[in-house]
C-alpha positions as CSV (number, residue, x, y, z in Angstrom):
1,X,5.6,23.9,-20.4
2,X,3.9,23.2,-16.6
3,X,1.0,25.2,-15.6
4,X,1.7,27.3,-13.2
5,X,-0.8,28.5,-10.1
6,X,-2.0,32.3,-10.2
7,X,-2.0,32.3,-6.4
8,X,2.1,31.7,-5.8
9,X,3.7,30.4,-9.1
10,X,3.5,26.7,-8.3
11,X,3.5,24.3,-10.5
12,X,-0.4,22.9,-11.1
13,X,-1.4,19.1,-11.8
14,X,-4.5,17.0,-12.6
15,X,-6.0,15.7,-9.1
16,X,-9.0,12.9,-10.4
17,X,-10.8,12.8,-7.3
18,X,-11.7,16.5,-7.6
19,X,-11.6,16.7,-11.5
20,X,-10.0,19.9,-11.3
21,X,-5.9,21.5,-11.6
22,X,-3.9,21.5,-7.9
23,X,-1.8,23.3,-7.1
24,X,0.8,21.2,-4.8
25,X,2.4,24.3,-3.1
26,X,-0.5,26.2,-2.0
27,X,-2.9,23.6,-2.2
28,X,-5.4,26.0,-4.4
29,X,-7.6,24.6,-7.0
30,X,-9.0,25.9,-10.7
31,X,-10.7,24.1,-13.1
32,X,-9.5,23.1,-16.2
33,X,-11.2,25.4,-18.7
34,X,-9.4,28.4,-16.5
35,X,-5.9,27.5,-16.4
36,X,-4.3,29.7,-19.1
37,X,-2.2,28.3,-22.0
38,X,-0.9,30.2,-24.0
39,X,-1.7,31.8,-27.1
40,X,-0.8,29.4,-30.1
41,X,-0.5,30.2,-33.7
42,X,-2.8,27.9,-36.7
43,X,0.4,25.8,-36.9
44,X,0.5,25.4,-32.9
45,X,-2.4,24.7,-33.2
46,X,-1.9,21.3,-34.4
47,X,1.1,20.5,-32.9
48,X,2.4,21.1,-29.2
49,X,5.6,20.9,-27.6
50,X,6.9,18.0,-25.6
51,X,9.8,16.9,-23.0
52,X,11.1,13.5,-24.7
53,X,12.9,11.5,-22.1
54,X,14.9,8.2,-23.2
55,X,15.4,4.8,-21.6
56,X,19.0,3.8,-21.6
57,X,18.1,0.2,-20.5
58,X,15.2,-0.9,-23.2
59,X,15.1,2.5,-25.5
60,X,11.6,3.2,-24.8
61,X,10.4,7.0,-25.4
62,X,8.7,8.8,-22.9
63,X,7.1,12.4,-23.0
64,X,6.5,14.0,-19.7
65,X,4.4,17.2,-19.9
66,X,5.4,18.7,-16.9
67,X,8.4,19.4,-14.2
68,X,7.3,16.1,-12.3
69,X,9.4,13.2,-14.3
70,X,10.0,9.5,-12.1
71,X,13.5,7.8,-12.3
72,X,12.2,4.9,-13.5
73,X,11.2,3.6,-16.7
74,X,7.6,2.4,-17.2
75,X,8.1,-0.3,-19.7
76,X,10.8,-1.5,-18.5
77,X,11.5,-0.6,-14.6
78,X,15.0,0.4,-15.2
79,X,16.1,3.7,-13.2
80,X,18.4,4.8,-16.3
81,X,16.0,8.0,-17.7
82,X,17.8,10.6,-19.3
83,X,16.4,13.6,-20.7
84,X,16.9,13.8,-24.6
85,X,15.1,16.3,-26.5
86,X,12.5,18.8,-27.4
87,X,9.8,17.5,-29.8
88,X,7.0,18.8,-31.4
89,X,4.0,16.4,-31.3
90,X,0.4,16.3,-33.0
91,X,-2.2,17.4,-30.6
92,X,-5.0,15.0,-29.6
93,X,-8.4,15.9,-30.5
94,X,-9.7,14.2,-27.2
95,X,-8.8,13.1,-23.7
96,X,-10.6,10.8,-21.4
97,X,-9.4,12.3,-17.8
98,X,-8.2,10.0,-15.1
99,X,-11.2,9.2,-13.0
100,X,-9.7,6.5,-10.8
101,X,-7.2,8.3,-8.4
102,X,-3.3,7.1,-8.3
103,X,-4.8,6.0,-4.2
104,X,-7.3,4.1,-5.6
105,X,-5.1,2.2,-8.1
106,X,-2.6,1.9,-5.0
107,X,-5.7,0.2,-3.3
108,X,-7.0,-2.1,-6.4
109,X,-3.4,-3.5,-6.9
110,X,-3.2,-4.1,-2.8
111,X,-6.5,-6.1,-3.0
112,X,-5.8,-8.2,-6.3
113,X,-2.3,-9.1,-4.4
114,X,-4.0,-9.9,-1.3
115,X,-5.6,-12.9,-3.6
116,X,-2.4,-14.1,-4.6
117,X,-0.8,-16.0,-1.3
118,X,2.6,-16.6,-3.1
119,X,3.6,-13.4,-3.9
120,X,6.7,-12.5,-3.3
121,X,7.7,-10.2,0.0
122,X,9.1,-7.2,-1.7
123,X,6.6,-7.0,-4.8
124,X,3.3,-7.3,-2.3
125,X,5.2,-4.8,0.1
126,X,6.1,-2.3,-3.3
127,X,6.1,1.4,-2.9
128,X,3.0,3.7,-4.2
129,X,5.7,5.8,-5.9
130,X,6.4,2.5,-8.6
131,X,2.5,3.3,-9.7
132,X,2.3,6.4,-12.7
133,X,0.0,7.3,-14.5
134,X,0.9,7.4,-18.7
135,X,-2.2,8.5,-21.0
136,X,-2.1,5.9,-24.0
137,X,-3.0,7.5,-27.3
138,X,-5.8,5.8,-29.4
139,X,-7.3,6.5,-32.9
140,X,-11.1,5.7,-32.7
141,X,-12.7,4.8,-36.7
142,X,-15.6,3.4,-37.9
143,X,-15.0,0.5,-39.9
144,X,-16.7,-1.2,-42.9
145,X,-15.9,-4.7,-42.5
146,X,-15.9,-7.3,-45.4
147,X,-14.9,-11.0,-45.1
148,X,-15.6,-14.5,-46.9
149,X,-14.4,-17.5,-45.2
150,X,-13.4,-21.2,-46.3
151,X,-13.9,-23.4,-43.2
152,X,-13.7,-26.6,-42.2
153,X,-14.9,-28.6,-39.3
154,X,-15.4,-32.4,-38.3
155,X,-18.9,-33.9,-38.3
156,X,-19.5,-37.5,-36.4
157,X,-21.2,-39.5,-38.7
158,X,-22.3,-42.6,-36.5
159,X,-18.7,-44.3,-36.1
160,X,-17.1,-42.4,-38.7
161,X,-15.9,-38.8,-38.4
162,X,-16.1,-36.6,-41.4
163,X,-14.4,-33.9,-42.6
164,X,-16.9,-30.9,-43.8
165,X,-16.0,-27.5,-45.8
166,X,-18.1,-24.6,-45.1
167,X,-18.2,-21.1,-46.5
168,X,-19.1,-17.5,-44.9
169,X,-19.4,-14.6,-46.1
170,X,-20.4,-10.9,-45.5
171,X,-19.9,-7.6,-44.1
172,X,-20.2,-5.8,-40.8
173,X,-19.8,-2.5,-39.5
174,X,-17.7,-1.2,-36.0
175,X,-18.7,1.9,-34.3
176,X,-16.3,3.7,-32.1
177,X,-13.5,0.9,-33.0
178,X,-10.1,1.3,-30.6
179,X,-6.7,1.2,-31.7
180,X,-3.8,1.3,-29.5
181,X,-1.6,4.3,-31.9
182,X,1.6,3.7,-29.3
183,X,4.0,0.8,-30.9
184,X,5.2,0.9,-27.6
185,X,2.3,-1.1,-25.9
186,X,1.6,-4.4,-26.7
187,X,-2.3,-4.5,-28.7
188,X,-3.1,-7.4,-27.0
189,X,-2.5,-6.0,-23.7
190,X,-4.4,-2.2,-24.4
191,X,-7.5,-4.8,-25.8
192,X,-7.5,-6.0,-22.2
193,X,-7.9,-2.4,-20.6
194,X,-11.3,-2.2,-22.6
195,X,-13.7,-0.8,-22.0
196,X,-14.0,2.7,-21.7
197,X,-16.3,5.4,-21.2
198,X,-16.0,7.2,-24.2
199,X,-19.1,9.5,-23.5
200,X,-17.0,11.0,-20.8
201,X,-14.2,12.2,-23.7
202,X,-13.1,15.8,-23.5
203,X,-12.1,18.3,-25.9
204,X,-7.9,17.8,-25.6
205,X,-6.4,20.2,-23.0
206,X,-2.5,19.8,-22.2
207,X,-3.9,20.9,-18.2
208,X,-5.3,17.0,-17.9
209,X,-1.6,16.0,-18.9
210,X,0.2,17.6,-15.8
211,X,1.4,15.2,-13.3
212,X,1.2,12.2,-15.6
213,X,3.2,10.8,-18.4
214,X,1.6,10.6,-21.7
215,X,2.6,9.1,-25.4
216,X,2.0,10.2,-28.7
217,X,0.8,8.2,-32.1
218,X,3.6,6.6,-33.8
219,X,1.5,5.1,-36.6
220,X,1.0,6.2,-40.0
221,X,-1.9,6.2,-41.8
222,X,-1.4,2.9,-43.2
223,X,-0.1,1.3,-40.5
224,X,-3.9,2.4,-38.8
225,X,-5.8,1.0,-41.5
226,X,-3.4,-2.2,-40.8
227,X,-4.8,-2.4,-37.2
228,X,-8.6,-1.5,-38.1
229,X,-8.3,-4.7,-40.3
230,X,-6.5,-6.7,-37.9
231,X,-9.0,-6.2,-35.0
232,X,-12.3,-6.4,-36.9
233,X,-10.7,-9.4,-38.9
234,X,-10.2,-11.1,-35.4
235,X,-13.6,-10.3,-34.1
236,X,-15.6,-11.5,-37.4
237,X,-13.2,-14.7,-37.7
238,X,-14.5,-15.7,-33.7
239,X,-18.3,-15.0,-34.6
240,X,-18.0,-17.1,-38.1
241,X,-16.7,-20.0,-36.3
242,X,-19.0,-19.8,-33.8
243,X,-21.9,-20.0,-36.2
244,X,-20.8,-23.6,-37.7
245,X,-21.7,-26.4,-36.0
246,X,-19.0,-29.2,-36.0
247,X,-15.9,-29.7,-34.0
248,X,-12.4,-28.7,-34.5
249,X,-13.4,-25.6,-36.3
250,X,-10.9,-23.7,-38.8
251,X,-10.4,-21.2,-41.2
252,X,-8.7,-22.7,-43.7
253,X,-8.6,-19.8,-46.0
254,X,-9.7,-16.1,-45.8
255,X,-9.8,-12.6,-47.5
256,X,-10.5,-9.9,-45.4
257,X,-11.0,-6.1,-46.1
258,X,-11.6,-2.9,-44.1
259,X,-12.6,0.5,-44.9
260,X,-12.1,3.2,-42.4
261,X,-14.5,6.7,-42.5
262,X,-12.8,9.6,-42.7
263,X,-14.1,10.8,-39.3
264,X,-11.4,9.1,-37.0
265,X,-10.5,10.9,-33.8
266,X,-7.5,10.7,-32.3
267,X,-7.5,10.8,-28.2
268,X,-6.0,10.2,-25.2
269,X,-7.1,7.4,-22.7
270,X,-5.9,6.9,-19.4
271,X,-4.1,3.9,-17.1
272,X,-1.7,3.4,-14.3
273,X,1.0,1.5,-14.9
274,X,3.2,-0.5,-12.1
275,X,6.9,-1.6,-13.5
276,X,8.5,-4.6,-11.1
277,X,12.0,-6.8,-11.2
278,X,11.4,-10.6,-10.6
279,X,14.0,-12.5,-11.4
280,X,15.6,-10.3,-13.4
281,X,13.1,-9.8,-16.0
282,X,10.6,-6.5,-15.5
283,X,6.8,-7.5,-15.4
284,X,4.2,-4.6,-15.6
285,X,0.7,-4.4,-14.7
286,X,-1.8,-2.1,-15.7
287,X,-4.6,-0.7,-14.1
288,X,-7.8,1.4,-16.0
289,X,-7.5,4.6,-14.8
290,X,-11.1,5.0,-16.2
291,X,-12.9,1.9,-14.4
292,X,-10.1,0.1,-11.9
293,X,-9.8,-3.3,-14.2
294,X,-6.7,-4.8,-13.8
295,X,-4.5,-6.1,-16.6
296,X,-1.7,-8.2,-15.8
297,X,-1.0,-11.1,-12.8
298,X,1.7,-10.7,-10.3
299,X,4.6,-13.2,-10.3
300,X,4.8,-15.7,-7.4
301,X,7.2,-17.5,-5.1
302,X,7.7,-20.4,-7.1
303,X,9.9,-22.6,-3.7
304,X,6.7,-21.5,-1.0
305,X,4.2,-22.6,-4.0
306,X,5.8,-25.9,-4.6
307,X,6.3,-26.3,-1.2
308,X,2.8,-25.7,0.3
309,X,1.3,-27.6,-2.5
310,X,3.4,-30.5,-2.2
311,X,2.9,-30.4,1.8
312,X,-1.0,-30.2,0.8
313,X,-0.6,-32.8,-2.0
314,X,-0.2,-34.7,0.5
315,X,-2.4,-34.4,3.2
316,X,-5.1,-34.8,1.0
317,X,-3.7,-38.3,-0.9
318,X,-3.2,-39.6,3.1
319,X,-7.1,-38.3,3.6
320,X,-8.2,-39.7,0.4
321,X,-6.4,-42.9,1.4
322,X,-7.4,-43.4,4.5
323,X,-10.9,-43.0,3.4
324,X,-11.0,-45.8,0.3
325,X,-8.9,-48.2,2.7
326,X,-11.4,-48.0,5.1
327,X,-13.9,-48.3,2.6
328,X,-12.4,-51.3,0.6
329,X,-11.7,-52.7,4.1
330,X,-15.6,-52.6,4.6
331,X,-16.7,-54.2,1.8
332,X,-14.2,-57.5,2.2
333,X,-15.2,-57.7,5.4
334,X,-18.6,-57.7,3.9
335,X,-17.6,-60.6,1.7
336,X,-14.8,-62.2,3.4
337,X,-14.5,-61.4,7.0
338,X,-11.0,-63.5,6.3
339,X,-9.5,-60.8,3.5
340,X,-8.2,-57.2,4.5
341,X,-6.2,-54.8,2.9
342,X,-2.1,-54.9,3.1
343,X,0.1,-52.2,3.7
344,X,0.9,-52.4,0.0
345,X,-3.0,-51.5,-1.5
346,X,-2.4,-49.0,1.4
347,X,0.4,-47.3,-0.3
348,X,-0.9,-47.8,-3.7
349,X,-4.0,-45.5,-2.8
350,X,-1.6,-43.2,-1.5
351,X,0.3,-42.8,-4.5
352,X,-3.0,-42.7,-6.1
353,X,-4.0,-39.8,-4.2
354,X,-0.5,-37.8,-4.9
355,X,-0.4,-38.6,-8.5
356,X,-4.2,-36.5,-8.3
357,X,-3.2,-34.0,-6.2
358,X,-0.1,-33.4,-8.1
359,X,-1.6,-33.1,-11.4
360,X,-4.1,-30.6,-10.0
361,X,-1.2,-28.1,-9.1
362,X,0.7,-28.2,-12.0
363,X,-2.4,-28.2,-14.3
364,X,-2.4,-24.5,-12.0
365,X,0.9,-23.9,-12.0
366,X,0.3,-24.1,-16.0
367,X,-2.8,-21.5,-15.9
368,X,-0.8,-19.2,-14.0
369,X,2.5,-19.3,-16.2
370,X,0.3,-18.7,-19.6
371,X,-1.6,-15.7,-17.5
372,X,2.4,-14.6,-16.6
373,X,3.4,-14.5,-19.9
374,X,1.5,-11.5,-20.6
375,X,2.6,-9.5,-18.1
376,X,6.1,-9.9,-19.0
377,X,7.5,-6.6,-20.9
378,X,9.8,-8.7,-23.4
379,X,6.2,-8.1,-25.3
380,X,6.1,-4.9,-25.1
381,X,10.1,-4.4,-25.2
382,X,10.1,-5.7,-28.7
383,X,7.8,-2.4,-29.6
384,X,9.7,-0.1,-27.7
385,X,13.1,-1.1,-29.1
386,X,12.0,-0.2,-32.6
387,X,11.5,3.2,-31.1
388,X,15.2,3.9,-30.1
389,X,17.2,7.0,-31.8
């Protein structure tokens, strides 16, 4: 159900920059806290109802609290999203408003493209409309953490190299631990929207929701103890291997346990997304709508890259040539006023030069693919279509 304004009956969303409902017709504003909702029974309560709308392309689910819904999926990119049902869904305990505005994410994806000079025309030229904002729902635990650890590592032993065993064990506790509850998103890219401002939380009000998309938990209570495990496991494995001192560190063998307090909270934290075709495959980058960091890397124009870095390839092997032939040619003169260098130890350094130059790109070329990789939705595609039906 939208909010509606008490001046003239428009339909009210959340405006960041003022922190406070807006009303898009009249252009009035009311604070959260005085926007009516409506009276709900114990069993309302707990639950609240929701406009489900369904990708056609990749499956994916989402709920739209209010009359403004885009065309266009935002895991995906597809424009094929259909209304589908009515559902009842548990009500957060907590939101985090949206403190960055949807301008201001407009603007931080506009400077990080700026950086990146092979970007394609029509994604650094894309619309402000392809930016929405979707709050991503999280279940914050305390975890006991208990791990032991059979490691092993190489040791130099004067020309020898040794293979040494190691053992760790112990226990550790995380305070305010995030799990992404959305099967949706891909964990590994929500851990890259850390952190946020969790003092800023609010007590849940479906008035922050209007004008954005949001999802719900789709986890069970398993399934969250599951993630607890898998995130404190990852973060106790990187500190134990840190702590012994030989090369080629690995756990050979491991048992892990977590124990989650009873005082989890369930919330809502904010981001915008941005959903692009390249190539035929949809890429989507995030933005923290709490603090502006980015998540994600733009695609590039792979025929201007290789192009421009060829053409520069090899201006710098001519200059690096040009340099060490006159250098060479110095010293033989220096020696041997008879000896200079031929046309072939000419074209030698050059070849020299490119075969740098050239294994400097594609060493970048490699960064950038790897960096790609995650930005791609196939990861988070393979979530969403477990959600279909």
């Amino acid at each position: 159900m939208a909010s509606l304004c008490q001046n003239c009956g428009g339909t009210l969303i959340f405006d960041p920059a003022r922190n406070k409902m807006s009303c898009k017709m009249c252009g009035a504003f009311f604070d959260v806290r005085d926007v009516e909702v409506q009276d709900r029974t114990e069993y309302e309560e707990q639950y609240m109802d929701c406009n489900i709308y369904v990708c056609d392309h990749c499956g994916g689910e989402i709920i739209v609290n209010s009359t403004e819904v885009s065309t266009y999926c935002i895991y995906c990119g597809n424009p094929a999203v259909v209304f589908n049902r009515v559902a009842k869904q548990r009500r957060p305990e907590f939101i985090l408003p949206f403190s960055i505005t949807k301008e201001q994410a407009v603007m931080i994806l506009r400077a990080r493209i700026r950086k990146s000079f092979f970007v394609p025309y029509h994604i650094k030229h894309f619309k402000p409309e392809a930016v929405r904002g979707i709050y991503i729902p999280y279940w914050i635990v305390n975890a006991e953490h208990y791990n032991a650890s059979f490691i092993e590592g190489k040791v130099q032993n004067g020309k020898r190299t040794e293979t040494h065993y190691y053992e760790r064990a112990g226990y550790c506790t995380f305070n305010n631990l995030l799990l992404d509850a959305s099967k949706a998103l891909n964990d590994y890219t929500s851990e890259k929207l850390e952190p946020f401002d969790l003092t800023a939380l609010k007590p849940f009000n479906e008035n922050y929701l209007a004008g954005f998309y949001s999802d719900m938990s789709d986890l069970n209570e398993q399934e969250i103890i599951n993630a607890a495990n898998r995130r404190s496991d990852e973060m106790f494995r990187s500190e134990i291997v840190r702590d012994v001192h030989a090369d080629n560190v690995r756990i050979v063998d491991s048992y892990a346990y977590t124990e989650i307090n009873d005082d989890k909270v369930y919330a809502m934290l904010p981001a915008w997304f941005i959903t692009m075709q390249f190539n035929g495959e949809p890429l989507t980058v995030l933005v923290n709508g709490d603090t502006g960091k980015v998540v994600g890397t733009f695609p590039f124009d792979k025929k201007r890259f290789i192009s421009l870095t060829g053409l520069s390839a090899l201006i710098m092997a001519a200059g690096f040539a040009y340099i060490l032939y006159h250098v060479i040619s110095f010293f033989l003169w220096m020696y041997n006023d008879d000896v200079n260098p031929n046309l072939v130890q000419f074209l030698v350094y050059v070849g020299a030069g490119v075969s740098a130059a050239a294994a400097g790109a594609i060493n970048r070329l490699r960064r950038f693919r790897d960096t790609l990789r995650l930005t791609k939705s196939s990861q988070t595609l393979k979530y969403v279509r477990g959600r279909q039906g």
